[in-house]
C-alpha positions as CSV (number, residue, x, y, z in Angstrom):
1,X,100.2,91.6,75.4
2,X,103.0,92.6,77.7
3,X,104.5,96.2,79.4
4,X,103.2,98.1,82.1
5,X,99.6,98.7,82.9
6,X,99.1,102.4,82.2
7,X,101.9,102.3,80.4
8,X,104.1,103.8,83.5
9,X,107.6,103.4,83.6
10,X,109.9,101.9,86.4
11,X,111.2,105.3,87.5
12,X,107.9,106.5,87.4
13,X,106.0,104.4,89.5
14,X,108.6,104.4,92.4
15,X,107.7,108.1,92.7
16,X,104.5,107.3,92.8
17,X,104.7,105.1,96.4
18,X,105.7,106.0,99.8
19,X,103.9,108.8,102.5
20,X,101.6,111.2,100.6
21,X,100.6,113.5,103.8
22,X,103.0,115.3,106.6
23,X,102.5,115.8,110.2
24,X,100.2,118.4,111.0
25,X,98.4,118.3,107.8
26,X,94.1,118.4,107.6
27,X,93.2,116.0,105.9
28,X,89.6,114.4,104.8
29,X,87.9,111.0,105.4
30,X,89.0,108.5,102.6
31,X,92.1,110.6,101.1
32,X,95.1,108.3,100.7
33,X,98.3,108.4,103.1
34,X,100.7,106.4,102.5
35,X,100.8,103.7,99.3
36,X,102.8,99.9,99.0
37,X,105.4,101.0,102.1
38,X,105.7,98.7,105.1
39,X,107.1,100.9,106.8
40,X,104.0,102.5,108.1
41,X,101.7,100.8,110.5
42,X,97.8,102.0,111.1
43,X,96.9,103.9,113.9
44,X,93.8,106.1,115.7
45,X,91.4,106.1,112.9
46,X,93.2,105.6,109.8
47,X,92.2,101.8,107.6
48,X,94.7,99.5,105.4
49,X,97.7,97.2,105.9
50,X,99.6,99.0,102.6
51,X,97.6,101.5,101.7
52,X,96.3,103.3,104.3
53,X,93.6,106.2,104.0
54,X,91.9,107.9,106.5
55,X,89.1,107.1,108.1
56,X,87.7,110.6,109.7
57,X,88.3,113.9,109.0
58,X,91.5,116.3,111.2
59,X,94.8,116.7,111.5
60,X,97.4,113.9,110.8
61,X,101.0,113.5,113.3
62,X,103.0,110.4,113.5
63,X,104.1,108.1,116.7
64,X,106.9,105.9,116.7
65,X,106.4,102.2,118.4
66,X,108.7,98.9,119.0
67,X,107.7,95.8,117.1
68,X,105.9,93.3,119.5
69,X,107.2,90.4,116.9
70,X,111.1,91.7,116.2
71,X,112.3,93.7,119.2
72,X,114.6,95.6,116.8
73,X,112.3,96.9,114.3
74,X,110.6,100.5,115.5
75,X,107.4,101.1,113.2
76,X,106.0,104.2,112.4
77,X,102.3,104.7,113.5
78,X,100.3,107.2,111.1
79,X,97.0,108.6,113.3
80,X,94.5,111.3,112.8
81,X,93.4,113.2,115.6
82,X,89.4,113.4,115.5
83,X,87.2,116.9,115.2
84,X,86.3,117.9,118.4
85,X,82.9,117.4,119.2
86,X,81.1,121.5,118.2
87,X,79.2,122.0,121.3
């Protein structure tokens, strides 16, 4: 048995990676952000090393941060700011 699993195409799979959310955007706990990049780092309450999802419910905005390791590499930080507490 060979091919693809799901029987995707090359072309059609590299569409299917990279940031799946923009700044600003509500989002819900578990929906996916960002698949296979490493160019995204986790931040405030977001889970995953390649795929990150997100880990409460709000709005999502992205920081930008220097490597610790490689001074010259600048990651990009994905966070979700929290609901506010209702009083």
């Amino acid at each position: 048995m060979g091919g693809r699993v799901g029987g995707k195409s090359h072309k059609m799979y590299a569409e299917t990676c990279g940031v799946k959310v923009a700044g600003g955007q509500k989002v819900r706990a578990g929906t996916v952000l960002t698949r296979q990049g490493d160019k995204w780092r986790p931040g405030i309450n977001v889970m995953g090393k390649m795929h990150l999802t997100a880990a409460c419910d709000d709005e999502v905005y992205f920081t930008r941060k220097r490597n610790n390791k490689n001074s010259g590499r600048i990651d990009t930080l994905v966070n979700i700011r929290p609901v506010a507490a209702k009083a």
